[in-house]
C-alpha positions as CSV (number, residue, x, y, z in Angstrom):
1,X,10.0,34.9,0.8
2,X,8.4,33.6,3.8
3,X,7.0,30.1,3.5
4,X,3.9,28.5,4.8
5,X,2.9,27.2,1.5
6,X,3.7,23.4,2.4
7,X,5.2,20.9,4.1
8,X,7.7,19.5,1.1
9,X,9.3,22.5,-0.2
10,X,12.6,22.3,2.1
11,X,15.7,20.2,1.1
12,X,15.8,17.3,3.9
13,X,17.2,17.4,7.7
14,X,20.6,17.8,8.4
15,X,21.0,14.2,9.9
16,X,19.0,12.7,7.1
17,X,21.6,14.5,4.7
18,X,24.7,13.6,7.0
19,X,23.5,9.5,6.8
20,X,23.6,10.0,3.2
21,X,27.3,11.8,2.9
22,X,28.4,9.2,5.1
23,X,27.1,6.6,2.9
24,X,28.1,7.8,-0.3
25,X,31.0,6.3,-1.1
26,X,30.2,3.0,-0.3
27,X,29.1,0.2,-3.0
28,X,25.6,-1.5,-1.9
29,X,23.0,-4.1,-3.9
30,X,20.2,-2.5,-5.7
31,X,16.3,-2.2,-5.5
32,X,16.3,-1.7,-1.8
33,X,19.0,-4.9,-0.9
34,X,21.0,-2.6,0.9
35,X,22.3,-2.8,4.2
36,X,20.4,0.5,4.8
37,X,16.9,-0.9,3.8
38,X,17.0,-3.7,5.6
39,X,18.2,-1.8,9.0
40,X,15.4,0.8,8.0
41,X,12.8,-1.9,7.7
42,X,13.8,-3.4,10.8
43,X,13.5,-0.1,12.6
44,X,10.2,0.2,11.2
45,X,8.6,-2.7,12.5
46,X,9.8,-2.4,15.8
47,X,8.3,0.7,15.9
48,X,5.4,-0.1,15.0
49,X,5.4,-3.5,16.8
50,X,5.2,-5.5,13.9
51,X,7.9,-8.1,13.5
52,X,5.4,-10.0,10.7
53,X,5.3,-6.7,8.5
54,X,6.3,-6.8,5.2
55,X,8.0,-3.1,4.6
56,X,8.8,-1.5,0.7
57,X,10.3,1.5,0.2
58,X,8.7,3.9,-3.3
59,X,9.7,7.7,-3.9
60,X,6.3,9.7,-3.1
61,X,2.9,9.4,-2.6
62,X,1.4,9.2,-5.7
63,X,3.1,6.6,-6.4
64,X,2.6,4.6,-3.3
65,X,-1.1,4.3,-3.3
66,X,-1.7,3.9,-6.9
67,X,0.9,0.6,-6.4
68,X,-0.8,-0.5,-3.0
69,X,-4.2,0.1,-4.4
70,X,-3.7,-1.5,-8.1
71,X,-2.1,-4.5,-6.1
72,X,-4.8,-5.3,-3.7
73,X,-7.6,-4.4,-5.8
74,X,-8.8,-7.5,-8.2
75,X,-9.6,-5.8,-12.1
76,X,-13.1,-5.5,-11.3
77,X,-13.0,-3.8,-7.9
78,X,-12.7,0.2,-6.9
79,X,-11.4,1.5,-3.8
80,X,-14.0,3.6,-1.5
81,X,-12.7,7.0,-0.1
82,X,-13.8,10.2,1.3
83,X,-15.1,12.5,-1.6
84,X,-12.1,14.9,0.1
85,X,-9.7,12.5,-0.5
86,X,-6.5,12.4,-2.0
87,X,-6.7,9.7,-4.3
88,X,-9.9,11.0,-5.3
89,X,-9.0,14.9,-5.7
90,X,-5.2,15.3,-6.0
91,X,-3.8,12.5,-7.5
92,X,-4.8,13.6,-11.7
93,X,-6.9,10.1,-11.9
94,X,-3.7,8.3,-11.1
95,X,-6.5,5.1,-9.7
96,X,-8.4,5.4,-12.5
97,X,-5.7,5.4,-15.1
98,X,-4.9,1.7,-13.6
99,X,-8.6,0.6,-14.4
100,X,-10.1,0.9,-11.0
101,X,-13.1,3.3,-10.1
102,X,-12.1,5.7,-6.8
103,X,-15.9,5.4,-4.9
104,X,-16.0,8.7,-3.8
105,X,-18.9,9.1,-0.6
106,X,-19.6,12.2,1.4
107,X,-16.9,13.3,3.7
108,X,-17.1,14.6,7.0
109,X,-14.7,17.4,7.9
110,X,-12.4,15.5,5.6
111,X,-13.1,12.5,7.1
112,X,-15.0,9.2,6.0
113,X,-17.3,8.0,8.6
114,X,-18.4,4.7,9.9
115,X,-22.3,5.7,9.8
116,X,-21.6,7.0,5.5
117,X,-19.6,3.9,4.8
118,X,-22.2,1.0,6.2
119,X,-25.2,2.5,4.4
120,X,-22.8,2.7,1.3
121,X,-22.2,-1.4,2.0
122,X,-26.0,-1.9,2.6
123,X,-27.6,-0.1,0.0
124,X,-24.2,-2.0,-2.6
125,X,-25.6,-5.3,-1.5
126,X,-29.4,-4.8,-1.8
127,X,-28.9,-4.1,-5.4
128,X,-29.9,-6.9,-7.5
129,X,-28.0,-5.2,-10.3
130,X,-24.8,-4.9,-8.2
131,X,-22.6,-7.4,-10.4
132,X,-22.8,-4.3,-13.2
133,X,-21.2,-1.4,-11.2
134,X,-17.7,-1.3,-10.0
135,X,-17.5,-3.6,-6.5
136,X,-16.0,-2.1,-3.3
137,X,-12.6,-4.2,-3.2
138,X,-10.9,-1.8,-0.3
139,X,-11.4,0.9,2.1
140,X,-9.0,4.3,1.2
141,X,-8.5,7.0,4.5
142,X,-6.1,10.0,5.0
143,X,-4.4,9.9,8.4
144,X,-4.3,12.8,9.2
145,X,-7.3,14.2,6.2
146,X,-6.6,16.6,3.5
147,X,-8.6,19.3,5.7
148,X,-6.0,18.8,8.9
149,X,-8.4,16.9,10.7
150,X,-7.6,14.0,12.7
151,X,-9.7,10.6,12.6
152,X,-9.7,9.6,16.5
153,X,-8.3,5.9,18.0
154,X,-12.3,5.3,18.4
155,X,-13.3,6.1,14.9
156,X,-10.2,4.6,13.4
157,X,-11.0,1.6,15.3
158,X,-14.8,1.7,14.2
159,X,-13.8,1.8,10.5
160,X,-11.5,-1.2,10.8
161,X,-14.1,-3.2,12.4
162,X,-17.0,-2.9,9.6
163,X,-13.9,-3.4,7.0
164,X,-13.1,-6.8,8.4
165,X,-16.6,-7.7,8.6
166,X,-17.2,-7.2,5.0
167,X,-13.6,-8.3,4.0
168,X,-12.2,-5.3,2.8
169,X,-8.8,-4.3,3.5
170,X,-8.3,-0.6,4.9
171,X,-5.4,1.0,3.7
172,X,-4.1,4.4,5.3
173,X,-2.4,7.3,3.2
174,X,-0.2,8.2,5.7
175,X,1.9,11.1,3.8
176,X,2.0,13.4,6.7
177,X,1.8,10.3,8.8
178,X,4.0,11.9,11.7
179,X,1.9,15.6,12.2
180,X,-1.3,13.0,12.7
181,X,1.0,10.7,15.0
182,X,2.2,14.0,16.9
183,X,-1.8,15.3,17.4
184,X,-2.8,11.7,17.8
185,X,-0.5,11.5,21.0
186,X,-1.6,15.1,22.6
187,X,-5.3,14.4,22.0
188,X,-5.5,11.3,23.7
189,X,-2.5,11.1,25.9
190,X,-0.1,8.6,24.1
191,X,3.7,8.5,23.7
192,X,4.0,8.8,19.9
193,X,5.2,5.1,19.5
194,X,2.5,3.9,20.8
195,X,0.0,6.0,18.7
196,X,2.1,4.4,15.5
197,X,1.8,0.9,17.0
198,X,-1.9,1.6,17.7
199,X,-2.5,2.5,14.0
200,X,-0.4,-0.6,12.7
201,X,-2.7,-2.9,14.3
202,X,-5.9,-1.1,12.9
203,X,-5.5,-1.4,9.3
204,X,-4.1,-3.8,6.3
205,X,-1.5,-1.4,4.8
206,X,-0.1,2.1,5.1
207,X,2.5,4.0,4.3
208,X,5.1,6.4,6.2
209,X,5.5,9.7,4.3
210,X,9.3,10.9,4.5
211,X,8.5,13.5,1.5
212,X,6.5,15.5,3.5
213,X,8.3,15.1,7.0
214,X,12.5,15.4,6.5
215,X,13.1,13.4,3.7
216,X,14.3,14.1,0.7
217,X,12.0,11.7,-1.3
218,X,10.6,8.1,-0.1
219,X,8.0,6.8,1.5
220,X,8.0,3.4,3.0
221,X,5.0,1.3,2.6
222,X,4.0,-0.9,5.2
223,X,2.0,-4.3,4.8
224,X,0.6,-5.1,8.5
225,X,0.4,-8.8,7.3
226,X,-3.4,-9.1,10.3
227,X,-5.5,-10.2,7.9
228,X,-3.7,-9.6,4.4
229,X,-0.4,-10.3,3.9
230,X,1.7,-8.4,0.8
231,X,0.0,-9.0,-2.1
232,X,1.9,-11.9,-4.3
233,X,4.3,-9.9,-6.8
234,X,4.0,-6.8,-5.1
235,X,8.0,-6.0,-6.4
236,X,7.5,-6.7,-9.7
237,X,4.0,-4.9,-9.5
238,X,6.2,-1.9,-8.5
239,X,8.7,-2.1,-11.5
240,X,5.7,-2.7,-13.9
241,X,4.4,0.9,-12.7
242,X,7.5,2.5,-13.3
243,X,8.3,3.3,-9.4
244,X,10.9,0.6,-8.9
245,X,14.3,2.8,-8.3
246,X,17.4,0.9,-9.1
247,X,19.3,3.1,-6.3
248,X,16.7,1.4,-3.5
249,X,19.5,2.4,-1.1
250,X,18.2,6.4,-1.8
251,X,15.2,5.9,0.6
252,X,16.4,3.3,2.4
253,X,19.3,5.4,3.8
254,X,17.1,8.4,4.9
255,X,14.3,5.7,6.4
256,X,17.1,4.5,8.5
257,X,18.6,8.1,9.5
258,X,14.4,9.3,10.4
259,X,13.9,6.0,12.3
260,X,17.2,6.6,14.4
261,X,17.6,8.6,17.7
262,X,19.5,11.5,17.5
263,X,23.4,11.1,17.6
264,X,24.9,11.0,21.8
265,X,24.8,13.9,23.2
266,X,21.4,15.2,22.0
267,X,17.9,14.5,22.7
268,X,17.5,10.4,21.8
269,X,14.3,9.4,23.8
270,X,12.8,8.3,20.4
271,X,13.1,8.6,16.5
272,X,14.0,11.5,14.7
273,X,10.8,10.9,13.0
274,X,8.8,11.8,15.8
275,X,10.7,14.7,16.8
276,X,10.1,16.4,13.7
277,X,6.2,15.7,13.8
278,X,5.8,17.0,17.1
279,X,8.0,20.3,16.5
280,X,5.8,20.9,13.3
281,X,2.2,20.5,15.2
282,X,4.0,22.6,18.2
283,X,4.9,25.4,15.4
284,X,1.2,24.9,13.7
285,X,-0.3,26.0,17.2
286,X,1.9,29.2,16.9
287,X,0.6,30.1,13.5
288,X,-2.8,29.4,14.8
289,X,-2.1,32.0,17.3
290,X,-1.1,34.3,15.1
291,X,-3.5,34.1,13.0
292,X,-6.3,34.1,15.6
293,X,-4.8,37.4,17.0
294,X,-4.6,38.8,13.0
295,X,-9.0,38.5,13.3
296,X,-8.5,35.6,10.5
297,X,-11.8,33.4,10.5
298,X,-10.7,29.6,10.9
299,X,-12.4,27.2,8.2
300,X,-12.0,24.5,10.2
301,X,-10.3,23.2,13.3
302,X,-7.5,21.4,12.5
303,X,-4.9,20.0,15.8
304,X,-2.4,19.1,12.7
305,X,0.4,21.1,10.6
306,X,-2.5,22.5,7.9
307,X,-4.2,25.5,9.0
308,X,-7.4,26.7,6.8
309,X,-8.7,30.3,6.8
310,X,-11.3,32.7,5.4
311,X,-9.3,35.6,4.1
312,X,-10.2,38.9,2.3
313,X,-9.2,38.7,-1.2
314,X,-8.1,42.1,-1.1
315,X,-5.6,40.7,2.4
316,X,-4.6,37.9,-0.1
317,X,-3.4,40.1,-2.4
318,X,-1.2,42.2,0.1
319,X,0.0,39.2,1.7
320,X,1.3,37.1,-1.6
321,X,4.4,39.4,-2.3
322,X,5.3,39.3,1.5
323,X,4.2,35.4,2.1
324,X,3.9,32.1,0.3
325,X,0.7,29.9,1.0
326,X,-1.8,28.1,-0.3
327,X,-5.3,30.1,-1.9
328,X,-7.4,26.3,-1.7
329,X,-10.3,28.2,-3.9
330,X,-13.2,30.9,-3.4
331,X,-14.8,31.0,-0.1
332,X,-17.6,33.3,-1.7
333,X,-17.3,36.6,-3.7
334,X,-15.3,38.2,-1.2
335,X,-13.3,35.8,0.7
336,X,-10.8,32.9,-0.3
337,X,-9.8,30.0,1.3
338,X,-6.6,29.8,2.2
339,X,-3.9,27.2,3.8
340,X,-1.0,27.5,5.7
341,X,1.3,24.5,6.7
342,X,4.2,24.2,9.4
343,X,6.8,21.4,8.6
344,X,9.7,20.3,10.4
345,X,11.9,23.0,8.9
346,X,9.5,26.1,10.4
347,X,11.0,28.0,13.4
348,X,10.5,30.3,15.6
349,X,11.9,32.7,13.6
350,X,9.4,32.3,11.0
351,X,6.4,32.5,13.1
352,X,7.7,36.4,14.5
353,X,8.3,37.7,10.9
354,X,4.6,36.4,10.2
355,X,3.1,38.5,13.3
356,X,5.1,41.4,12.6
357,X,3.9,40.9,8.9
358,X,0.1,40.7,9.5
359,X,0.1,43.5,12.3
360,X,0.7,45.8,9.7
């Protein structure tokens, strides 16, 4: 079966897998005390140019922003979001089953907007009976958004700025963290280090996503320590929501291989982590292509690893046997919405036996 379906449904890179033979057999502390952590952590701040950073390492998604968010979020306080977002669509009310409200406000192509999020704050503190619905305690964005779109430097920037006016950390999901670095640095002309440094300096905590970008499992979280440092027992927090995984060293080990360069001898003019974001934007262009040249009808433009179509139910029905994607919903009696995502693991390969499937 050929697979567009997503971008977590491979095993893990072959040098990600090759740190972790090589390190199998040796003994290590627990919780993420490992030698491995520590040299992951270290390669992460000095990529993203924070030697202040505080860096923890959890297993998925999920579980890294119901932590972050639970942790920075006082009992009383909700998190504000894009209506499209994550937390607030995918996540089976994993905020709210910690006791905080997910603010949901209208997105814009996936994204939430400066404009929507200041006459959200102005209209929350004109109301005289404000003290009786959940307070905004923290800002929530996708980077890049569930739709494949990509928040600019500009508009990143923009958000950040009304968020320290009113005091609010912004936190970025940053699950497929290296496809938005990758588009990030073609839009506007940046070397992909620098578009990750640029984003660490424009927010309060993110996370990187490994899952989702040649990693078995893990995704380290990463407190910028600007304006709010770790919040105090963020560890323990961890354990008390179950994500706390005695073999630390498990996503320590690939955070350290994905944060390398490649081995002498091959290309090493940067991580392994970036590599793989840019070869899956480079092979989301191709699918693009191909399904431009199919007549498919693009939902939306997206520059990341998510393309969204309008297709034909009765062409979803003859493509499902031959190919593996995404049907998002109905587009309208006739039509469905459908996604297909590049990762690091698509090649060339896969994007011929696509065309030669759709010319049929």
């Amino acid at each position: 079966m050929l697979s567009f379906e997503c971008d977590y449904n491979n095993g893990a890179h072959d040098l990600v897998l090759r740190h972790l033979v090589e390190t199998n057999g040796e003994s290590s502390l627990t919780y993420g005390f490992d030698r491995w952590s520590n040299e992951a952590r270290e390669k992460i701040k000095t990529a993203c140019g924070l030697p202040e950073a505080e860096v923890f390492f959890l297993q998925g998604g999920t579980q890294a922003n119901a932590v972050v968010i639970d942790s920075l979020l006082r009992s009383y306080e909700g998190v504000v979001c894009a209506d499209s977002g994550h937390i607030n669509v995918h996540e089976a009310g994993a905020i709210e089953a910690t006791g905080h409200r997910v603010i949901a406000l209208p997105a814009d192509n996936g994204k939430l907007s400066t404009k929507v999020l200041e006459h959200y704050l102005r209209d929350y503190h004109h109301d005289e009976s404000r003290e009786h619905v959940a307070q905004p305690g923290m800002v929530y964005i996708t980077f890049p958004t569930e739709m494949g779109t990509l928040y600019s430097s500009e508009e990143i920037a923009a958000l950040y700025d009304l968020c320290l006016q009113h005091r609010l950390p912004l936190f970025i999901d940053g699950a497929r963290l290296a496809y938005g670095l990758a588009a990030l640095s073609e839009a506007e002309g940046m070397a992909m280090g620098d578009a990750l440094a640029w984003i660490a300096r424009h927010c309060d905590a993110f996370y990187i996503g490994g899952t989702k970008c040649g990693a078995l499992s893990g995704e380290a979280v990463v407190f910028t320590s600007h304006h709010v440092a770790a919040p105090r027992g963020f560890f323990s927090n961890v354990k008390r929501h179950g994500a706390l995984s005695a073999k630390g060293r498990l996503a320590g080990v690939q955070f350290d291989a994905l944060f390398s360069s490649l081995p002498s001898g091959e290309d090493s003019r940067e991580p392994l982590y970036f590599q793989l974001g840019r070869h899956a934007v480079g092979m989301a262009m191709k699918v693009k292509e191909v399904l431009r040249e199919a007549g498919c009808r693009f939902f939306i433009e997206s520059p990341t690893n998510q393309q969204f179509v309008v297709m034909p139910n009765k062409r979803v029905g003859e493509l499902k046997p031959q190919v593996d994607f995404t049907v998002w919903g109905p587009y309208d009696a006739d039509n469905m919405l459908c996604r297909f995502v590049t990762s690091w693991s698509t090649s060339d390969e896969d994007i011929a036996r696509l065309r030669d499937i759709l010319s049929v």
